[in-house]
N, C-alpha and C positions, 0 to 999 in steps of 0.2 A: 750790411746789417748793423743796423746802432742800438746801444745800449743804452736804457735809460739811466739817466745820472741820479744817482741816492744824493737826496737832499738832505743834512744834517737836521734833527729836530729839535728846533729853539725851543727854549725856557718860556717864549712868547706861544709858538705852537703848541707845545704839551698846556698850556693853562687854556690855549681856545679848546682844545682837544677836550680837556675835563671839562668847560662847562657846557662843552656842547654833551660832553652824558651824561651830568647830572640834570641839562633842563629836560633832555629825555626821559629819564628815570622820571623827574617831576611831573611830566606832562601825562607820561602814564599812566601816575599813581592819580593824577586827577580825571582820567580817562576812566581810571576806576569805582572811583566814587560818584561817575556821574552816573552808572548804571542806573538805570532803572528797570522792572517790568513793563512789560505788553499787552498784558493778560491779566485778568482777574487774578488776587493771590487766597489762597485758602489757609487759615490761622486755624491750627488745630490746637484743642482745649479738652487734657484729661477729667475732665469734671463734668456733673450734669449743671445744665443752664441756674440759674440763680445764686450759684457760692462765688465763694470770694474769686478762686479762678476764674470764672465767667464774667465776672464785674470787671475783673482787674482785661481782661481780653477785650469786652465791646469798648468800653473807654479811648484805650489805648489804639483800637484797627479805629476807630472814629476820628482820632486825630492824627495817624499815620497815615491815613487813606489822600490825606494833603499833598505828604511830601514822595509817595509811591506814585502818585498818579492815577491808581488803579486802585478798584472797589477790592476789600479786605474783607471774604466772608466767613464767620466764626462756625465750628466743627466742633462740636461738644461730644466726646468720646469716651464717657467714663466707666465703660468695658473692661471688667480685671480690676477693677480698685485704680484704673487709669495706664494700666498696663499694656492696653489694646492703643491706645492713644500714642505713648513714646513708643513704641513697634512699629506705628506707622510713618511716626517722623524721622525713625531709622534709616525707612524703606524707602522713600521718597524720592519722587525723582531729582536730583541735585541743579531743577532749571531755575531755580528762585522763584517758586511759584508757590512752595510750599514751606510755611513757617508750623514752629512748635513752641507753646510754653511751655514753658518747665518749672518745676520747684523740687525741691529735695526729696523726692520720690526717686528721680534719676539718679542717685546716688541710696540712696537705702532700701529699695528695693529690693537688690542684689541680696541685701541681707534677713531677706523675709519671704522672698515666693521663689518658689522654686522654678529653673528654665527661664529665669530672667539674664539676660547677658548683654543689658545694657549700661552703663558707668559714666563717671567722668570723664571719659577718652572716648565717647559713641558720639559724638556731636561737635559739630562747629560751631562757636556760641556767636550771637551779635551784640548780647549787652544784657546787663541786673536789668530791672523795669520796673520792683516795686522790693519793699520789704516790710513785712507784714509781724504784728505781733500777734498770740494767740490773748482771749481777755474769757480767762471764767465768769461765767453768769448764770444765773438761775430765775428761774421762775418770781415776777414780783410779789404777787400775790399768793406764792405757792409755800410748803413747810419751811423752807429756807431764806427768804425774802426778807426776813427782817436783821439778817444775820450779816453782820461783819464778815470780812475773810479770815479773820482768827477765830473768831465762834465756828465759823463753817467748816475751816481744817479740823477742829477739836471735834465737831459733832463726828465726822468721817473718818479718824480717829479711835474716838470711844463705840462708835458703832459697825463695826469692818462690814463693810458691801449692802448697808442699808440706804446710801446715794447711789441712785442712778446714775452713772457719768456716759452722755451721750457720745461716739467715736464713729468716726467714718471709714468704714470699712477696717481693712485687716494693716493696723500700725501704719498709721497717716501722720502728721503734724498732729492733729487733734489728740491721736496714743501718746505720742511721743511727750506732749505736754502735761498728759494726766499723768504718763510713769513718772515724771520727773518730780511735780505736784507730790505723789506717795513717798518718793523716794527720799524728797527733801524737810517732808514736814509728816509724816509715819502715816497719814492716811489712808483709807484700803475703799477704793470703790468698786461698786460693781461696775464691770466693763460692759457696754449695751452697744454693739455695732449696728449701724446707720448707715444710709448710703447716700452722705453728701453732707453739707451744712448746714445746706435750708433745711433739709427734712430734720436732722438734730433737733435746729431751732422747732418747728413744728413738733416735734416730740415736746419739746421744754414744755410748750403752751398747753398742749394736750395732757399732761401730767405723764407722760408715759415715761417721762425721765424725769429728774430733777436737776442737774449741771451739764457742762460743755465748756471748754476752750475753743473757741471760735476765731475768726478773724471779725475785724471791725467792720467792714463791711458787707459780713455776713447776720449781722445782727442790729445795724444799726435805725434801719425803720423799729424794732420791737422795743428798741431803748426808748430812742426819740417818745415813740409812744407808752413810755409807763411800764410794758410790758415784762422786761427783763433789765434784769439789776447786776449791775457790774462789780465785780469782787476785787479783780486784781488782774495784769495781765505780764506780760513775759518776757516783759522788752528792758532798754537801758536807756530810752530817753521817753518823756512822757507821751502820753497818746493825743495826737494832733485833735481831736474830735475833744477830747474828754481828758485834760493835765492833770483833774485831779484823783483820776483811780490810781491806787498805788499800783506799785511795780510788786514782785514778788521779791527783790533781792531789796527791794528796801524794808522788809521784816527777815533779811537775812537769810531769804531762802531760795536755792541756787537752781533756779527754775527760768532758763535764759535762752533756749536753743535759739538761733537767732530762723527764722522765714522770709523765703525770698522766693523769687520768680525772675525767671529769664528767658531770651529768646533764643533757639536754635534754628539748624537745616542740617542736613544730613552733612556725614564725615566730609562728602567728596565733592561737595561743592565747590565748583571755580574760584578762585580767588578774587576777581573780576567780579562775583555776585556779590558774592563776602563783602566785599567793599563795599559796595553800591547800598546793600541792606544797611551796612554798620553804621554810613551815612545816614540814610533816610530816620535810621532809628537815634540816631545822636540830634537831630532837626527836632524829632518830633520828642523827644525828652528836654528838647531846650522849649519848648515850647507853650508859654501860659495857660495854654487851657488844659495841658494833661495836670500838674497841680492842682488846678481849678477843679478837675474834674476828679482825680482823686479823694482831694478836701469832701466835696461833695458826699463820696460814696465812704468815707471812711476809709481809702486804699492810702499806706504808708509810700509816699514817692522815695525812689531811690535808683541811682544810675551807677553803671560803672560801665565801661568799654570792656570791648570782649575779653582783652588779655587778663586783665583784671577782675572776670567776673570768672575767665577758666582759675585762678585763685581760688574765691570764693566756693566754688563748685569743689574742686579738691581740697582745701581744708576740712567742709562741711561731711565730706566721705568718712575721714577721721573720726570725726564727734560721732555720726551717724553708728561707725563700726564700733566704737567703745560704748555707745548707749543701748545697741541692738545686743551688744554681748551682755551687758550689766543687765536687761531687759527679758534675759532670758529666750530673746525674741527667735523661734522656730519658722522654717517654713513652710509652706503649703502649698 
């Protein structure tokens, strides 16, 4: 019976030894990214079709649909104030078939409807995808139309809840920007809940309201055309559409939450998919015609990778719980 002889292991063998697992490890991690789907993928959208949600979704499956391989169809679920929507991309099945947008709903929710129990830690993210300012406007032709945004804070102001201020549903973006609006410059409007942006805006035109904080591409056919006039909007750099509407912090008033939108899949999705999305979705953000197509609609482009956007996501819970407490904000 013979024993196999232990070979001492060179300084030359431990180095082939490592880079035979790191090119492992490499080959892997690019096995990973090459994933793609097989199948149709379903992009679910808490909002109903025509607001900025919905813009910021066809665009983006129209130029992703490239690098997936597969047709991207959009799922408008704005059930619950959009409740019914992150519920389902909770629940989903974790085969990469199913994508979810998201914006800061996912995180302030929690602090406004009651039986919601989903957060910043419900979701695997793939990346930011837009970021969006809110822009007060009112009616062109309407009582307030001829009105600066310093006339117009002062009219809302000296007259508590005699402005209409259009809002989508129960403290959205759209609330969030009016509390802040009252809080920073003493105005009192009356609060008029809406179910969407488009319909806001068609309230503007129809007189049944008189303002809104909108996104830009929820409003941008009624500018273009005359319709609706631009006061001031909420961001820190100027609006790609329109440089010259002031900013609200440049009259010194601290009216800034920042708006963003991101992609998810459920917590438990493969690591293997994860990849392979975070790819396809870092392709299609590199990609000229989503700027192009942004520009277009008035949508603020903006990217981060996932690590960087679960960041974002967690800071923004912060501001969210400090403004829902300052807001008084109850839930229902």
């Amino acid at each position: 019976m013979s024993i196999a002889k232990k070979l001492p292991v060179t300084r030359r063998h431990a180095s082939a030894m490592l880079g035979t697992f790191f090119l492992t490890l490499a080959a892997g991690g690019a096995q990973a990214q090459d994933w793609k789907p097989d199948r149709p993928v379903t992009l679910i959208v808490p909002s109903a079709p025509g607001g900025g949600h919905d813009n910021n979704a066809r665009i983006l499956a129209s130029v992703m649909e490239k690098y997936a391989g597969q047709v991207i169809t959009i799922i408008n679920q704005p059930a619950g104030a959009g409740v019914v929507a992150y519920n389902d991309m909770m629940k989903a099945k974790p085969d990469g078939l199913t994508i979810g947008q998201v914006s800061v709903s996912i995180v302030s929710d929690q602090f406004r409807i009651n039986g919601v129990i989903y957060n910043k830690d419900t979701y695997a993210y793939l990346g930011q995808i837009s970021a969006d300012q809110n822009v007060l406007v009112v009616k062109a032709d309407g009582p307030y139309g001829k009105m600066d945004v310093r006339q117009f804070l002062a009219a809302a102001k000296e007259n508590p809840d005699a402005i209409a201020f259009g809002v989508s549903g129960n403290w959205t973006n759209h609330d969030y920007t009016r509390f802040q609006i009252e809080e920073a410059s003493g105005a009192k409007f009356l609060r008029v809940p809406i179910k969407g942006g488009s319909q806001i805006v068609l309230s503007m035109l129809s007189g049944d309201v008189h303002a809104g904080a909108l996104y830009p591409s929820e409003i941008k056919a009624q500018v273009s055309a005359g319709a609706l006039k631009m006061l001031a909007h909420n961001g820190s750099a100027p609006l790609e559409s329109w440089p010259d509407v002031p900013s609200f912090t440049s009259f010194g008033l601290a009216v800034n939450l920042e708006i963003w939108r991101a992609l998810v899949m459920p917590q438990d999705t493969p690591e293997e998919i994860l990849a392979g999305w975070r790819n396809i979705l870092a392709q299609t953000m590199a990609d000229p015609d989503i700027k192009a197509g942004y520009a277009k609609a008035g949508i603020g482009y903006a990217y981060r990778d996932a690590a960087d956007t679960a960041k974002l996501v967690a800071d923004a819970e912060v501001a969210y719980k400090d403004i829902s407490a300052k807001a008084g904000v109850t839930k229902e």
